[in-house]
Wavefront OBJ file of the C-alpha trace (Angstrom):
o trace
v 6.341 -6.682 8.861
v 6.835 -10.409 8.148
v 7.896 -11.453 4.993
v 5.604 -12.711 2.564
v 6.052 -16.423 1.637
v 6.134 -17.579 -1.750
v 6.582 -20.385 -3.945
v 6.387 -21.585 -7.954
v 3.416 -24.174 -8.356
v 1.153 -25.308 -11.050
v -2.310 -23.801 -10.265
v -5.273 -25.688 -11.595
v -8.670 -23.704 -11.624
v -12.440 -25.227 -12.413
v -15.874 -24.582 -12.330
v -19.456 -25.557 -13.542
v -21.229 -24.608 -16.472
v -24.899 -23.083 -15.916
v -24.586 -24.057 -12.272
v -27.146 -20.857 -11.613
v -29.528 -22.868 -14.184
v -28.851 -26.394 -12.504
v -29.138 -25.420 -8.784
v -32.741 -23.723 -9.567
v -33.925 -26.514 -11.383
v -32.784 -29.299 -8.787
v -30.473 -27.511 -5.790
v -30.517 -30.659 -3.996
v -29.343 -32.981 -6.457
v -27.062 -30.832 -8.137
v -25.560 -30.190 -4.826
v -25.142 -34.356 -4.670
v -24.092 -34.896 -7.840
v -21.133 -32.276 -6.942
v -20.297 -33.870 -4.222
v -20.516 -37.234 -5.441
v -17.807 -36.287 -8.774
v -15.374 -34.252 -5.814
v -14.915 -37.899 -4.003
v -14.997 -40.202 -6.713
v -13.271 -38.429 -9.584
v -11.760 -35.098 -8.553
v -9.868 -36.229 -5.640
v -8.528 -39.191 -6.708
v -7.229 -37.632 -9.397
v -5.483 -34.877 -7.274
v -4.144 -37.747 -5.053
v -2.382 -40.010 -8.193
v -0.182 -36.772 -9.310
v 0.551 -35.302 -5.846
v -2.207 -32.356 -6.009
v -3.590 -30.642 -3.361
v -7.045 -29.150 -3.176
v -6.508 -25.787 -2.074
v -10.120 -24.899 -1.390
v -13.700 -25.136 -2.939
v -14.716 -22.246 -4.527
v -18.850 -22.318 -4.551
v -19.640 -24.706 -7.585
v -15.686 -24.740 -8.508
v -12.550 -25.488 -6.629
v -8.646 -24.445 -7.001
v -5.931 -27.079 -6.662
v -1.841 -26.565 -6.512
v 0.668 -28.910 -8.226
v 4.239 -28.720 -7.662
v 4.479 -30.045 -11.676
v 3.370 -28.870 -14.908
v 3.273 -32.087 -16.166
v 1.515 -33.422 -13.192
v -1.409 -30.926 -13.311
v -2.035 -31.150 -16.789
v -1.956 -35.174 -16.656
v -4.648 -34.694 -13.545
v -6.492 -31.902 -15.317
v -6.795 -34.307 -18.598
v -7.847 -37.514 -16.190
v -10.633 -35.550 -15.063
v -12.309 -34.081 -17.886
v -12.162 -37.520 -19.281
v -13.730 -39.042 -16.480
v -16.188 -36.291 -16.473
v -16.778 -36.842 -20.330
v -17.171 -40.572 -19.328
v -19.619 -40.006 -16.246
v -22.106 -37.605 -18.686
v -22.244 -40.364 -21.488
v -25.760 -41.792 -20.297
v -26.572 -39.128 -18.347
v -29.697 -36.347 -19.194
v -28.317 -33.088 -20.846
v -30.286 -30.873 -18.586
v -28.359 -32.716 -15.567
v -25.414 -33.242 -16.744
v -22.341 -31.548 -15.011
v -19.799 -30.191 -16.898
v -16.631 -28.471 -15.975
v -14.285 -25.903 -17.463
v -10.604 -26.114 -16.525
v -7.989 -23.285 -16.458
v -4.360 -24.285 -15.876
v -1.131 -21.688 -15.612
v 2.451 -21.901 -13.669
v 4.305 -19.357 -12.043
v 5.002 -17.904 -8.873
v 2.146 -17.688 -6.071
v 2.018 -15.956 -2.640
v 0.947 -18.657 0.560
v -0.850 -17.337 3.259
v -1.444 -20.346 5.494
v -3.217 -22.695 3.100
v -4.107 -20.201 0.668
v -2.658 -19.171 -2.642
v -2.891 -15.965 -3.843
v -0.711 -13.373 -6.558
v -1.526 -12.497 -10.520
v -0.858 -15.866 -11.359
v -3.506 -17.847 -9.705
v -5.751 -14.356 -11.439
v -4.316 -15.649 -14.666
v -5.241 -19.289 -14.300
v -8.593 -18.192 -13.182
v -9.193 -16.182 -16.501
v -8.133 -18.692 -18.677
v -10.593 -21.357 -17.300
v -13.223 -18.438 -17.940
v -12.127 -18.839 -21.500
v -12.425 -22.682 -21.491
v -15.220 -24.287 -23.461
v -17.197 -26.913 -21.140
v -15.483 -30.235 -20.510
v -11.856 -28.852 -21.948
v -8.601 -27.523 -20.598
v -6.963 -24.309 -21.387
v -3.500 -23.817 -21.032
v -0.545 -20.656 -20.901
v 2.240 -20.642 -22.536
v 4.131 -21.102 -19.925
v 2.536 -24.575 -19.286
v 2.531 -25.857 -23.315
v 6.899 -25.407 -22.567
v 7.181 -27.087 -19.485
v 4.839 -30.434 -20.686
v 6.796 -30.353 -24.262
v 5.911 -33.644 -26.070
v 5.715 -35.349 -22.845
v 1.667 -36.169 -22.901
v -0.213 -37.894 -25.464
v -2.085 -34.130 -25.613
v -2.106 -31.532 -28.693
v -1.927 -27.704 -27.759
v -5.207 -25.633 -30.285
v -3.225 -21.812 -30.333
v -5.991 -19.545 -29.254
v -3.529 -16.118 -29.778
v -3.292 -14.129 -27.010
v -7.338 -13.336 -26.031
v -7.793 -10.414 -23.598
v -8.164 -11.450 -20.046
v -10.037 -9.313 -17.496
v -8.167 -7.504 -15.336
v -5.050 -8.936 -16.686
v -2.872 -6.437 -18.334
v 0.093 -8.438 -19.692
v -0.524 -10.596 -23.041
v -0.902 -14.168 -22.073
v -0.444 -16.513 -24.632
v -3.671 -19.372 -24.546
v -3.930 -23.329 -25.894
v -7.069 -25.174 -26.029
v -6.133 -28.915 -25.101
v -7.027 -31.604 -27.002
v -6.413 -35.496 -26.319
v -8.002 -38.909 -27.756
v -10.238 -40.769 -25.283
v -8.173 -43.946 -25.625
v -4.918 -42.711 -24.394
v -6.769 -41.325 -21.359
v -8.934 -44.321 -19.800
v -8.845 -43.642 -15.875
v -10.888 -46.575 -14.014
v -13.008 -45.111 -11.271
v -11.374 -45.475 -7.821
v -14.249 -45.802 -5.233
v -14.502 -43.370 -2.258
v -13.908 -46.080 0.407
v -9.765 -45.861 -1.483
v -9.172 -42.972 0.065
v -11.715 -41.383 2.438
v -9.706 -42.147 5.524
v -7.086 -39.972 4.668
v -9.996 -37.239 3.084
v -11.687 -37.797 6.475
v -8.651 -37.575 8.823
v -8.112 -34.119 7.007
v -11.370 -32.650 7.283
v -11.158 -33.875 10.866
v -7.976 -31.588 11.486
v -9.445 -28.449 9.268
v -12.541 -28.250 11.231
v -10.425 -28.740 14.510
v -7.841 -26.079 13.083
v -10.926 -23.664 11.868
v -12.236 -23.914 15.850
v -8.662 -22.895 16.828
v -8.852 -20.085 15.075
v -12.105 -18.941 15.436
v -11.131 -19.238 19.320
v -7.891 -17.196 18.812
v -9.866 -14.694 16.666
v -12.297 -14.176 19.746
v -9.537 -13.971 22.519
v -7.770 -11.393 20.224
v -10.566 -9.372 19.709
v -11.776 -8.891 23.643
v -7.519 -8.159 24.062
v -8.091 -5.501 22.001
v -10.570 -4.031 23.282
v -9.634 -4.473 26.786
v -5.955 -2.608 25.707
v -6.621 -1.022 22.284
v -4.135 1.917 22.699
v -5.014 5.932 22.928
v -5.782 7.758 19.596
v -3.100 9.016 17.714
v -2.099 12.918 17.601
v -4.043 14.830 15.628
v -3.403 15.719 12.513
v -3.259 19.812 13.171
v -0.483 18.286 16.156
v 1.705 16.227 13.115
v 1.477 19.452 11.201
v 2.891 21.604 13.965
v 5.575 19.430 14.522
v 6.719 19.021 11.071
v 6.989 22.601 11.086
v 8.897 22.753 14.049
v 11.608 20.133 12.320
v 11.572 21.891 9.056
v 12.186 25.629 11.244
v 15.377 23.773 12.563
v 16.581 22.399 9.739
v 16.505 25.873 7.797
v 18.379 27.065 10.977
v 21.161 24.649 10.941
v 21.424 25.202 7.190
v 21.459 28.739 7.178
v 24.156 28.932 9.736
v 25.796 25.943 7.809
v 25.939 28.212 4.886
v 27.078 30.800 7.218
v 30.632 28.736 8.103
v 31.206 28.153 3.994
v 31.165 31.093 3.347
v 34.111 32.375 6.280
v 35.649 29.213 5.288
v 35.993 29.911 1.467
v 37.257 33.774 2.812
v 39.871 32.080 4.829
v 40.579 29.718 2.012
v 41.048 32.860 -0.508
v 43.190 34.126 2.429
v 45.260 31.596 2.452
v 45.750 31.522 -1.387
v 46.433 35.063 -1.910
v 49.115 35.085 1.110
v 50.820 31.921 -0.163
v 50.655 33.805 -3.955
v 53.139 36.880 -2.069
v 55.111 34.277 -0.323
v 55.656 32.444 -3.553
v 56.773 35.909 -5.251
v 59.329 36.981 -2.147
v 60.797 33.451 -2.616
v 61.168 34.232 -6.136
v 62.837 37.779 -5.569
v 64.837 35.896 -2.942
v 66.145 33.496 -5.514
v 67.148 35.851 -7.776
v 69.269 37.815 -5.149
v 70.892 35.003 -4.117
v 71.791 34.239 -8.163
v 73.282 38.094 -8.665
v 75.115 37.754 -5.527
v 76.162 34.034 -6.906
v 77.336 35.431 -10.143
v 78.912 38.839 -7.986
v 81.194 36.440 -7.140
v 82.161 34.186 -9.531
v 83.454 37.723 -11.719
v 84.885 38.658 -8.303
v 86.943 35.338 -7.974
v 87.652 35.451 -12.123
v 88.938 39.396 -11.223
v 91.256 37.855 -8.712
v 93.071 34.889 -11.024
v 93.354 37.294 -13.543
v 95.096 39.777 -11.012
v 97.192 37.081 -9.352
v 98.148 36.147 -13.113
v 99.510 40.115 -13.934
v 101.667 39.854 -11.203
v 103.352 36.982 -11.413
v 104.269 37.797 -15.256
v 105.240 41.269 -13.791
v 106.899 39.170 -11.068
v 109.252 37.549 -13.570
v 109.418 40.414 -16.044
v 110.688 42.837 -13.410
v 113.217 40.196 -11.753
v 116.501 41.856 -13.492
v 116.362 45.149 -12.570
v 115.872 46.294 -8.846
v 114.232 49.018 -10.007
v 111.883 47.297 -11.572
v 111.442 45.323 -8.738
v 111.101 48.254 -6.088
v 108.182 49.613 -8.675
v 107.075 45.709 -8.268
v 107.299 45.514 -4.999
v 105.311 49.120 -4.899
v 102.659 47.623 -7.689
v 103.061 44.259 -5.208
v 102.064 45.879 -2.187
v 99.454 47.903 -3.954
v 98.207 44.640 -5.464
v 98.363 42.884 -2.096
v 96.235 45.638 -1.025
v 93.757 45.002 -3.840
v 93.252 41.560 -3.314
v 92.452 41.880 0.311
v 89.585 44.560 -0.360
v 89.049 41.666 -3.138
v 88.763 39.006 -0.417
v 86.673 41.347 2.048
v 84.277 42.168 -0.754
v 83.830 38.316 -1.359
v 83.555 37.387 2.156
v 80.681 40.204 2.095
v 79.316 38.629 -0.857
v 79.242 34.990 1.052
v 77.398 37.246 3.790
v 74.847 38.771 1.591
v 74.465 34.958 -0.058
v 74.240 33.156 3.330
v 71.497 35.564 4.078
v 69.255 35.471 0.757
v 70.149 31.652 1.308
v 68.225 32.075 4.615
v 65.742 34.617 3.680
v 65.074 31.823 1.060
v 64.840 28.873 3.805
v 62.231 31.400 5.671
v 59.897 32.033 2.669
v 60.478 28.235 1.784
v 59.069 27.392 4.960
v 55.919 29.861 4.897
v 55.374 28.816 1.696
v 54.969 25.360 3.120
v 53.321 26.591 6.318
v 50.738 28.576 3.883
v 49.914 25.371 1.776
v 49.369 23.391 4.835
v 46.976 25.993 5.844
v 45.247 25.793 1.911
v 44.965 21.845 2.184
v 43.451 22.497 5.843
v 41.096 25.143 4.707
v 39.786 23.093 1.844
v 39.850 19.850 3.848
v 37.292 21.851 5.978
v 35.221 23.302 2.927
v 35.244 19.875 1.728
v 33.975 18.943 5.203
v 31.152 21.872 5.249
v 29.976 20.845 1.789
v 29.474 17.292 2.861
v 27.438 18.126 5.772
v 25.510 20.281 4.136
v 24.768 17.635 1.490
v 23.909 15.347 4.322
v 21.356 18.210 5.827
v 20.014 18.492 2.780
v 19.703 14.479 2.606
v 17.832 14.546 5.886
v 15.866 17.004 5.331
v 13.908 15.155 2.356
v 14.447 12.138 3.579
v 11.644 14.253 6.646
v 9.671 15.965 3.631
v 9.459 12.090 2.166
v 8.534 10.103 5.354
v 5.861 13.570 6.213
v 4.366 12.801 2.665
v 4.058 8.823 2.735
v 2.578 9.552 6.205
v -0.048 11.428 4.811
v -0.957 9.547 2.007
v -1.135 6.584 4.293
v -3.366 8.599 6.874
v -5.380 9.443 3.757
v -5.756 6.318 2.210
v -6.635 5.162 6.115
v -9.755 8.003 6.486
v -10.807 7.121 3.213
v -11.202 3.511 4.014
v -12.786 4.283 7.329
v -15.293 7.008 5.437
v -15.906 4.531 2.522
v -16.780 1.847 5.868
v -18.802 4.492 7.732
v -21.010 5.530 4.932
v -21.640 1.693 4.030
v -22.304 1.093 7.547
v -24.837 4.461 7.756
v -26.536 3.788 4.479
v -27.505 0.009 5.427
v -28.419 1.360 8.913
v -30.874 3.469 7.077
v -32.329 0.708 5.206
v -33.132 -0.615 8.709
v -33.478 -4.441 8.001
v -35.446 -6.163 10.575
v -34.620 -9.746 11.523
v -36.457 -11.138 9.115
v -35.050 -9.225 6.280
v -31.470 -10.044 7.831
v -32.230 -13.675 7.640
v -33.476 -13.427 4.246
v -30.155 -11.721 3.104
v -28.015 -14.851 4.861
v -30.268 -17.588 2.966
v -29.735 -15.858 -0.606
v -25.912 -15.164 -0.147
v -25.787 -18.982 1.128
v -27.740 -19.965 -1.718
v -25.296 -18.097 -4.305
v -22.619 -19.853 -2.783
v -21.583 -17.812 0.100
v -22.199 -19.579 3.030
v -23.424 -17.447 5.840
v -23.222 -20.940 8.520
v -26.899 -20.348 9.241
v -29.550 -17.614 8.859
v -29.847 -15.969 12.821
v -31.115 -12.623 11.645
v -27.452 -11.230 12.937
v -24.680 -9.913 10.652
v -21.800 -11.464 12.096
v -18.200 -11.245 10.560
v -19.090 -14.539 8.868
v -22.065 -13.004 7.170
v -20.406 -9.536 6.523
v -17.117 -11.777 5.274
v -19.616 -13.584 2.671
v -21.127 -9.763 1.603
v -18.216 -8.433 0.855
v -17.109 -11.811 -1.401
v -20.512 -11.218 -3.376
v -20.114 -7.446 -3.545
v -16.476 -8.701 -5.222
v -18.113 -10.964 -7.273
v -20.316 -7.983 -8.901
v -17.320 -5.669 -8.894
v -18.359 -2.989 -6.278
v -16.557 -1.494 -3.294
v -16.133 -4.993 -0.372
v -17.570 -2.801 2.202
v -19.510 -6.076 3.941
v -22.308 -3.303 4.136
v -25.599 -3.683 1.547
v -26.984 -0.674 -0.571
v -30.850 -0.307 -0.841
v -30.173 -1.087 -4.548
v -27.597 -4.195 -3.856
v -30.411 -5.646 -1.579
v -32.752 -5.539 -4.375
v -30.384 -7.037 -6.507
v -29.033 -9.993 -4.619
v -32.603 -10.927 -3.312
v -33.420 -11.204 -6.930
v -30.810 -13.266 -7.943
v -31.564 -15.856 -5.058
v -35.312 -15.296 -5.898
v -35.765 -19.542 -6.406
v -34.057 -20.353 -3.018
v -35.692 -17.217 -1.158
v -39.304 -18.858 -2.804
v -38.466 -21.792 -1.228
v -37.552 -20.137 2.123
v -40.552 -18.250 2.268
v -43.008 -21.499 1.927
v -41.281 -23.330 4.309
v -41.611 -20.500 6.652
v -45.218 -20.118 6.258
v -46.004 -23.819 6.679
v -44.115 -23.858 9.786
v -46.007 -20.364 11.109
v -49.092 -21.678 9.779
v -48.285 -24.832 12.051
v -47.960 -22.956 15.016
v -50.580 -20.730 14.556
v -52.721 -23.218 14.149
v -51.110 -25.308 17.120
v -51.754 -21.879 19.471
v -54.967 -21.765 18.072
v -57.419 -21.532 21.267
v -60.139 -24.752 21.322
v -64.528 -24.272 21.097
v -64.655 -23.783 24.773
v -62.680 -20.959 25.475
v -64.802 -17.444 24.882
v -63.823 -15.218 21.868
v -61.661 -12.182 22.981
v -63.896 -9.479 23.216
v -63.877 -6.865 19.944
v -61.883 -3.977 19.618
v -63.786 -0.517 19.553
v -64.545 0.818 16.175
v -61.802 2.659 14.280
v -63.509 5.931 12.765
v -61.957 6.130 8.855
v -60.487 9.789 9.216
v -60.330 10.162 12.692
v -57.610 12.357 14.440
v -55.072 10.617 16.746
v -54.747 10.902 20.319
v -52.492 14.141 21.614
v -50.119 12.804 23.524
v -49.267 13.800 26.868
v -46.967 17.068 27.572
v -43.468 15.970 27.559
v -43.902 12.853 25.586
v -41.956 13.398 22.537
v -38.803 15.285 24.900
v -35.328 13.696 24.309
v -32.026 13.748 21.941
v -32.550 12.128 18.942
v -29.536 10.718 16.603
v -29.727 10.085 12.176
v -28.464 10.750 9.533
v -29.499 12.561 6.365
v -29.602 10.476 3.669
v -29.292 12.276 -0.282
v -31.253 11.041 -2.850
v -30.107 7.280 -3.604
v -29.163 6.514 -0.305
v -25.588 6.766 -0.979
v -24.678 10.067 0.663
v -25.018 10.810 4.831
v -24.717 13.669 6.964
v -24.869 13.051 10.489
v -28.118 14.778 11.878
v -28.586 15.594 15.781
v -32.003 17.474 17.393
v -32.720 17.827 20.852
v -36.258 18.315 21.947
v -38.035 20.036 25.415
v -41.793 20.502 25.479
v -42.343 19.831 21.527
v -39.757 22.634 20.755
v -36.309 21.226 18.855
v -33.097 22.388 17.681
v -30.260 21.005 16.136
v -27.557 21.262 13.781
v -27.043 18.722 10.276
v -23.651 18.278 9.079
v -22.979 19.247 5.364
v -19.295 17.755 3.890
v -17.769 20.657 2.505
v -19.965 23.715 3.855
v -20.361 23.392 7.789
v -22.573 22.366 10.772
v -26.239 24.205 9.718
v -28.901 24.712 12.329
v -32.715 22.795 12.424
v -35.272 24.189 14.570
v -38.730 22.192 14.723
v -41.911 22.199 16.395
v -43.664 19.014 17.313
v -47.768 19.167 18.178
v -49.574 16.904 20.406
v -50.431 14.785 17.492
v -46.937 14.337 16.508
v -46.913 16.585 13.459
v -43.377 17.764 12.674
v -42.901 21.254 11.226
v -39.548 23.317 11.089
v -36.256 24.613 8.916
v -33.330 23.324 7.994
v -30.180 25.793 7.117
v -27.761 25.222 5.168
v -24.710 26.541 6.180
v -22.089 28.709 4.134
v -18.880 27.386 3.699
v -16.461 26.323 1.129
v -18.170 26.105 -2.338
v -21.777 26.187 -0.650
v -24.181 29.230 -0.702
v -26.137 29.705 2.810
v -29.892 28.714 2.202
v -33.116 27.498 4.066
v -35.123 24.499 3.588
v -38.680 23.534 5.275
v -39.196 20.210 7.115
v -42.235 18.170 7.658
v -42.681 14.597 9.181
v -43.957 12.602 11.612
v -43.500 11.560 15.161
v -43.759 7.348 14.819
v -42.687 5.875 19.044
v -39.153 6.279 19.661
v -38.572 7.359 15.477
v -38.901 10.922 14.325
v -39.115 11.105 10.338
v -38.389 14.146 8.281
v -38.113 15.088 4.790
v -36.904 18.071 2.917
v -37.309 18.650 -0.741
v -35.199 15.099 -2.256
v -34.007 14.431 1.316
v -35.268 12.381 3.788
v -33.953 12.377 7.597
v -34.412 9.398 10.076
v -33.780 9.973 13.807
v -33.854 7.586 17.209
v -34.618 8.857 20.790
l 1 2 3 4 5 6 7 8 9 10 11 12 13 14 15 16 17 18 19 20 21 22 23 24 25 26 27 28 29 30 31 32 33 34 35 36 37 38 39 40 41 42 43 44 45 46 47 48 49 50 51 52 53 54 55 56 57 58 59 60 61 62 63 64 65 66 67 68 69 70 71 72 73 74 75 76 77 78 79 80 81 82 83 84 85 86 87 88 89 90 91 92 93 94 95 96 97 98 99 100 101 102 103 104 105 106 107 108 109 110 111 112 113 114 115 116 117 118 119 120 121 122 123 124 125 126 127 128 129 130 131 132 133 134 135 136 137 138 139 140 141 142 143 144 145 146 147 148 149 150 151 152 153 154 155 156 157 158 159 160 161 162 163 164 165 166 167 168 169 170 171 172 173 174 175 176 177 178 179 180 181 182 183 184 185 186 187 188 189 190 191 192 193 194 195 196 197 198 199 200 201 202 203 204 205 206 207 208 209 210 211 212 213 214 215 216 217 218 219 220 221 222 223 224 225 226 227 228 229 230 231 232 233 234 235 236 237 238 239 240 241 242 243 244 245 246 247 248 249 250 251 252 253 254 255 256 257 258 259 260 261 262 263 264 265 266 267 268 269 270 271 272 273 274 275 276 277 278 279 280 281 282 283 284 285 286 287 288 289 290 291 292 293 294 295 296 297 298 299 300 301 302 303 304 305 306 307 308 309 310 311 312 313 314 315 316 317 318 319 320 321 322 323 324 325 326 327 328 329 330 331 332 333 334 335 336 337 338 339 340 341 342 343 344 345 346 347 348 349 350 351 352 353 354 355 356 357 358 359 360 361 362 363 364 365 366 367 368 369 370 371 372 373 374 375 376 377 378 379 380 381 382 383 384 385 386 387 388 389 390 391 392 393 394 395 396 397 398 399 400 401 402 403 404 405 406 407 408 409 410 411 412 413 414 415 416 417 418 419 420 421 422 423 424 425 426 427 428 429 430 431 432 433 434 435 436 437 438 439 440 441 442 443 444 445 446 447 448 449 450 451 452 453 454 455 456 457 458 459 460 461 462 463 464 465 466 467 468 469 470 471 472 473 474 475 476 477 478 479 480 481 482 483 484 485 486 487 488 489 490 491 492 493 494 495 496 497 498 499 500 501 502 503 504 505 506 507 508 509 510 511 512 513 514 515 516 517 518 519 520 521 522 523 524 525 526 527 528 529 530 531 532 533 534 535 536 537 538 539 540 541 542 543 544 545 546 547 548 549 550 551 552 553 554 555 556 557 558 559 560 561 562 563 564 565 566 567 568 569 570 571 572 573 574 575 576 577 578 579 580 581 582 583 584 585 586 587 588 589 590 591 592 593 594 595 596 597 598 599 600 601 602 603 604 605 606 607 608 609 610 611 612 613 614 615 616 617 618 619 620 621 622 623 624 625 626 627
């Protein structure tokens, strides 16, 4: 999706007072007098602070400035020259314009504007008194004390459809300081002209590209879309597999966390044989320090003994006796220590070993909870996917909903103004009141064309109902009445000319009278009709009291005998079964079929046979059908 381009500009909005009252009092010359102020005041004015006219708007127009300053100067110049231009004119005549002025950021389709803002300027010139200029806030700051202008606070006054508070100032300026000599057409009309030139030629373009893209599409519009029983189905398919992978996710946790308590309770053993190892090697450590503290105490005896002894021989055989006996002792002293160094060499290696499964055991905890770790993060990312699918499933279907609805809201339009069936006559009626209003229709051909549906649907905005481009019965009424001086008008000048041809056809004295019909007898009985002449499949709809409500309607028909079915939203497909005499007399049932919050009931049908047209009613419902 491309997008959207935007832009801040100064949005200047306008339109005339009573113009309803003015255009059915004098359409032409109000429709010249408009014209003649849009040359010689309004554009001018846009052209001496760098406005452009974005587009006409009926009896108004909207206009862009890239400056606060310079739209308010322009908007001021205008009303003053439009205060100026009524002085000696009649009051019933006179045309005066309200002006609504706001700045802020717009949205530009080619060379459109459209956003909340250019709503908001558009309600404030709504609350302008004729011939003055109402201003936001937003404006009053950016002009400052710049203009020879004063700002009347008008508080912040509740604008339609506009929910944020918008603060509002009157204008008000002395007709001195604002003396704008009138610049004459011929000024500037080339350039005026050598745009319209390149609008109309830019309008052809695109009509022409709207054309070749609409045969394109129907030459390649692409296949349906699945269904949406075939969407459901598959989401159920995805959702099957994701509970799968996550139950089988959930699955490795938990053999992971066992392995992980494994490895915890095998390293807590290892860590309490190392200890035990430890303190065997510290008894066997302190077995031999007293051991080595034994021997320097015995080596210290016998030298004292040694020297005590040294005298007397017999004391020194009984020392050499005690000597050798001593000698004796000390070596079972030095084997016992050089077991002692074995038994401390090996708790000194038993220690290593449980040193190193210790280490091999906490390698294995870090790996084990690297991989929980792991586990918990894919499951987190299943779980991510998975509604991340639940979300996309549900925007889908909203979108598909909002789509149907659309597409019912269209198809009921559509069937309701098919049942008003408007002959060409009445279509061409339509297209002169919506062009009289203001919506221009580019001629009244008796076809509704997407010009003529585009213009519907910008009156049916105007009154604030659904822009189908489809008419009600009751919107008909209503927009024929509001056009009611420029239909009058339309009417005469289509009698004069049919009275002109009629009388231009009109046959001259020498050519015989046709010859006279036969009698019609008041009361009479019509004609049967031949066997077979009412057969066929006729199509309608069912239309509920109002004319707001159809239900397609189908009935096929051999040798004056009928059946078909009537759709009812919310209950079912019921069955009709009719019977059709010679004269075209229409007698039958209609069911209604039981379903949803709908009871199953029967309702009797009469009507008529009219040509191709077979007319029934039932009760408050009438049912129109084609052959």
């Amino acid at each position: 999706m491309a997008r959207q381009q935007r832009r801040l500009a100064a949005i200047l909005v306008m339109d005339v007072v009573g113009s309803s009252r003015l255009m059915g009092r004098d359409e032409s010359g109000t429709v010249a007098r408009l014209r003649d102020h849009r040359i010689n005041r309004l554009e001018p004015t846009l052209l001496r602070h760098d406005g452009r006219l974005v587009k006409l708007m009926g009896d108004g127009a909207l206009a862009e400035f890239t400056s606060a300053l310079d739209a308010l100067s322009a908007a001021v110049e205008f009303q003053q020259a439009m205060a100026d231009a009524n002085r000696d004119a009649p009051e019933d005549t006179a045309l005066v314009f309200r002006v609504g002025l706001h700045a802020g950021d717009v949205i530009v389709e080619e060379d459109d504007l459209l956003g909340d803002d250019v709503n908001v300027a558009k309600r404030l010139e709504e609350l302008a008194p004729g011939g003055s200029v109402v201003v936001s806030e937003t404006v009053r700051q950016a002009v400052g004390d710049r203009l020879k202008v004063g700002f009347a606070d008008l508080g912040n006054p509740s604008l339609k459809n506009i929910d944020r508070p918008v603060q509002a100032y009157r204008v008000t300026w002395s007709a001195a300081d604002w003396r704008v000599p009138l610049v004459p057409a011929s000024a500037f009309s080339l350039k005026t002209q050598r745009g319209r030139k390149r609008m109309g030629l830019s309008l052809a373009a695109l009509a022409g590209l709207v054309i070749a893209v609409g045969f394109a599409y129907m030459a390649l519009a692409p296949k349906p879309p699945p269904t949406i029983a075939q969407l459901r189905d598959l989401k159920a398919e995805d959702l099957e597999r994701l509970l799968t992978e996550r139950r089988a996710a959930d699955a490795a946790a938990a053999e992971k966390k066992r392995i992980e308590d494994e490895a915890r309770r095998k390293a807590d053993e290892d860590a309490e044989a190392v200890r035990q190892a430890n303190a065997d090697l510290e008894k066997a450590r302190q077995d031999r320090q007293k051991a080595e503290a034994d021997l320097a105490k015995l080596k210290a005896d016998m030298e004292a003994r040694r020297q005590a002894t040294a005298a007397d021989q017999r004391q020194l055989a009984d020392s050499a006796a005690r000597r050798a006996a001593e000698e004796e002792a000390q070596r079972k002293a030095e084997v016992e220590m050089a077991a002692l160094r074995l038994i401390e060499e090996e708790a000194r290696r038993k220690a290593a070993e449980e040193a190193e499964n210790k280490r091999q055991a906490d390698e294995a905890l870090a790996m084990a909870e690297a991989a929980r770790r792991q586990a918990d993060e894919e499951a987190a990312a299943r779980r991510q996917a998975e509604e991340k699918i639940q979300a996309t499933a549900q925007q889908r279907a909203e979108a598909e909903a909002a789509v149907a609805a659309a597409q019912k809201q269209r198809a009921e339009a559509e069937a309701v103004e098919t049942a008003l069936r408007l002959g060409a006559a009445d279509r061409q009626r339509v297209q002169v009141a919506l062009t009289s209003l203001g919506f221009d229709t580019r001629g009244a051909d008796g076809t509704f064309g997407p010009r003529s549906r585009e213009m519907i649907a910008s009156w049916q905005k105007k009154l604030g109902v659904p822009s189908t481009g489809f008419l009600t019965g009751s919107q008909q009424q209503a927009l024929l009445r509001e056009a009611a001086p420029a239909l009058s008008k339309y009417d005469e000048k289509r009698k004069a000319e049919e009275e002109a041809k009629a009388q231009a056809a009109a046959p001259s004295p020498s050519v015989a009278p046709p010859a006279p019909s036969p009698p019609i007898v008041a009361g009479a009985a019509p004609a049967p009709a031949p066997a077979g002449a009412f057969d066929g499949t006729y199509n309608g709809a069912l239309a509920l009291q109002g004319g707001t409500a159809l239900r397609p309607v189908r009935i096929n028909v051999v040798n004056g005998k009928g059946t078909g079915t009537v759709t009812w939203l919310g209950c079912g497909v019921g069955q009709i079964v009719i019977t059709i005499t010679p004269q075209g007399a229409v007698s039958g049932t209609s069911e209604l079929a039981a379903g949803g919050h709908c009871r199953q009931g029967n309702f009797e049908l009469t009507g008529t046979v009219v040509g191709r047209e077979l007319r029934l009613r039932s009760g408050g419902y009438a049912i129109y059908l084609t052959r």
